[in-house]
C-alpha positions as CSV (number, residue, x, y, z in Angstrom):
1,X,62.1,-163.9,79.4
2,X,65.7,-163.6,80.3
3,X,67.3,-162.9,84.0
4,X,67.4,-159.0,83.5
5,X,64.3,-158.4,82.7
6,X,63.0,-160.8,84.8
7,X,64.8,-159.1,87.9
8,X,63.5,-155.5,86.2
9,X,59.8,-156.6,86.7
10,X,60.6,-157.9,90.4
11,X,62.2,-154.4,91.2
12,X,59.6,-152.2,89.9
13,X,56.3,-154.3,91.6
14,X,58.5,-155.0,94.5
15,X,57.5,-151.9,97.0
16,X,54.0,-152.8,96.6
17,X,54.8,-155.8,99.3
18,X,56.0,-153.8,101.9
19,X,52.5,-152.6,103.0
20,X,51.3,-156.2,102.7
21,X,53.9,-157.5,104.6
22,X,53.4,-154.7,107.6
23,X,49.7,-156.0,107.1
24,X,50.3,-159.4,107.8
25,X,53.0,-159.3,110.3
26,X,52.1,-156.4,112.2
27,X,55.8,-155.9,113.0
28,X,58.7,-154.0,111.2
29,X,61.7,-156.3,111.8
30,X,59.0,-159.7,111.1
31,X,57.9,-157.5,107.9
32,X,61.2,-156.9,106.3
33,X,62.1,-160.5,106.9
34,X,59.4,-161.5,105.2
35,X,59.7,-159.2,102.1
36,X,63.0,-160.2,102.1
37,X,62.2,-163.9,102.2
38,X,59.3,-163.2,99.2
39,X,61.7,-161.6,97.1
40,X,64.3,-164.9,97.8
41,X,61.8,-167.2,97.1
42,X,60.7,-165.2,93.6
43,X,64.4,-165.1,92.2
44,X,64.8,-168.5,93.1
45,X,61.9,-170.2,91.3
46,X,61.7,-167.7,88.5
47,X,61.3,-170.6,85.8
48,X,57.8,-171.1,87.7
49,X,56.4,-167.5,87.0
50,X,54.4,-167.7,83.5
51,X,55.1,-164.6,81.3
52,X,51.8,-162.6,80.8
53,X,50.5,-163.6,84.3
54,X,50.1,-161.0,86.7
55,X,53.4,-160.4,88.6
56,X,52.0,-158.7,91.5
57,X,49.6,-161.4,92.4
58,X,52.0,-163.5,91.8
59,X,54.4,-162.0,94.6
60,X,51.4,-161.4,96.8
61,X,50.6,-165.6,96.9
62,X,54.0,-166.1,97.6
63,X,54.2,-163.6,100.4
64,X,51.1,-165.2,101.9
65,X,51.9,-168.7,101.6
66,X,55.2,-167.7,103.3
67,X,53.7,-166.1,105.8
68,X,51.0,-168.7,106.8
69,X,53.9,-171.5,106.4
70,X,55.9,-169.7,109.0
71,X,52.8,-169.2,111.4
72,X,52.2,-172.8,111.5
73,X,55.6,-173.5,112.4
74,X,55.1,-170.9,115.2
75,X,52.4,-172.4,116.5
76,X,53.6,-175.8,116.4
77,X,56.7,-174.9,118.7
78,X,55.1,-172.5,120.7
79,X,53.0,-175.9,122.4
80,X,53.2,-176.4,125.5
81,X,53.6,-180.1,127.2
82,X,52.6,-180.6,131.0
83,X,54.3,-183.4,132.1
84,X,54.0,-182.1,135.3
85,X,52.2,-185.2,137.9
86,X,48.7,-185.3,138.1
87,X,48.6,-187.5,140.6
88,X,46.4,-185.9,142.9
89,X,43.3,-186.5,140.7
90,X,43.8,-190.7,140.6
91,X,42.9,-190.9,143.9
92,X,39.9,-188.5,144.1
93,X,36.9,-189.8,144.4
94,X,34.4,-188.7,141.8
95,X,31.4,-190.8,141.7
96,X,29.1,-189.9,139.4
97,X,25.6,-192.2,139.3
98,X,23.6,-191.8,136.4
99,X,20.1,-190.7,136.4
100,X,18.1,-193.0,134.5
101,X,14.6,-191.2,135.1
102,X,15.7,-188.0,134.1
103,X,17.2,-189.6,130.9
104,X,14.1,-191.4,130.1
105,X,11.9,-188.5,130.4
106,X,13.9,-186.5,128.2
107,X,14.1,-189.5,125.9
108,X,10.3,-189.5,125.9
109,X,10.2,-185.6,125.1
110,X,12.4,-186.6,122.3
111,X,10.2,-189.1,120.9
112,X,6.7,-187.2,121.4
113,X,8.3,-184.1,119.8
114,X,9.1,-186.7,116.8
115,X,6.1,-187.9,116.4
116,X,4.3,-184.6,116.4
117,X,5.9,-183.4,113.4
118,X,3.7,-183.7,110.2
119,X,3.6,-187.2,108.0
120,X,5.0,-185.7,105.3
121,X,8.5,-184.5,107.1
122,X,8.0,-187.4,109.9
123,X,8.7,-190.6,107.5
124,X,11.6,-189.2,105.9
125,X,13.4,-188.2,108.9
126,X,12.5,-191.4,110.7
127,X,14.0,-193.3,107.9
128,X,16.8,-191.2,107.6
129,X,17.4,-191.6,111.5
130,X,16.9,-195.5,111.2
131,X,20.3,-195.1,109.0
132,X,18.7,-195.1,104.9
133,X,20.5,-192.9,102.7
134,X,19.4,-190.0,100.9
135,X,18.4,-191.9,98.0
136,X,16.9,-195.3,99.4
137,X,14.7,-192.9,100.9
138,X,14.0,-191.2,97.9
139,X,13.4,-194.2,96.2
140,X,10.8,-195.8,98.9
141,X,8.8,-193.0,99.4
142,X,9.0,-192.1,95.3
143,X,10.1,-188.4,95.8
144,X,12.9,-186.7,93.9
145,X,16.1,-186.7,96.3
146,X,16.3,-183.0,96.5
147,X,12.4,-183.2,97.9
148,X,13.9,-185.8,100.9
149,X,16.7,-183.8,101.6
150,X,14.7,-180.7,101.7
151,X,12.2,-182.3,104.5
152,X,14.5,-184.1,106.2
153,X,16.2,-180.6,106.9
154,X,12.7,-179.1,107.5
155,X,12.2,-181.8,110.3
156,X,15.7,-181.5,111.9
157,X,14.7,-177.5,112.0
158,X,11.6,-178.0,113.7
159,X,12.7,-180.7,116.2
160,X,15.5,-178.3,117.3
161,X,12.8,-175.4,117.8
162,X,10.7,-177.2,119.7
163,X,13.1,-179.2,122.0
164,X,15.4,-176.0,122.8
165,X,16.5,-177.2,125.8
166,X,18.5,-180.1,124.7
């Protein structure tokens, strides 16, 4: 495809990026400057565009990828660093004791709710919480790995609707 036609093609499907552009932006002046930039970035990597392939897409991925490129830059310099001193909270006494009862009984909740769950869905997940993979399970209890995953899933479902608190 030589230059002129080339440029022909990017002229006539080029007003369909304006709306785009006022889409994504949401600004007048930040959408021109991004058409702008699209149609740049088209005329200069022309040998890249494969004849036959749909131009407007084409346009449309670079205007995105242009678009999301320059929003990540954004955000990246619009961080903010406090180097301000903190100093106040070194000295502040925060003493926090932990409350061993209350962890235990919840602990114990835990463990009853566990074992209340059906054989069939409690050996799998209890293996699978004593660190087997999906198929070493599978392959101790004889079930197809698809079966384990399923009932491990099952159990984790019912342990969270039973122990809602947590």
């Amino acid at each position: 495809m030589s230059n002129v036609e080339f440029n022909e093609m990017l002229v006539n499907n080029a007003e369909f990026l304006r709306p785009f552009a006022i889409t994504l932006t949401r600004d007048n002046e930040a959408a021109q400057d991004l058409f702008q930039e699209t149609m740049y970035r088209a005329i200069a990597n022309k040998e890249k565009y494969n004849v036959g392939t749909n131009i407007k897409a084409w346009l449309y991925t670079i205007m995105r990828n242009i678009f999301i490129n320059n929003y990540r830059r954004k955000a990246k310099q619009n961080t903010i660093f406090d180097n301000t001193p903190n100093d106040f909270l070194l000295n502040y006494n925060q003493a926090t004791t932990a409350n061993a009862a209350e962890g235990n009984l919840k602990l114990k909740e835990i463990q009853e709710a566990v074992h209340k769950l059906p054989a069939i869905f409690r050996n799998p997940f209890l293996l699978y919480f004593d660190g087997f993979k999906y198929h070493e399970i599978a392959d101790m209890l004889g079930e197809p790995l698809g079966t384990i995953k399923s009932r491990i899933h099952f159990a984790r479902k019912l342990l969270k609707a039973q122990i809602q608190r947590y």
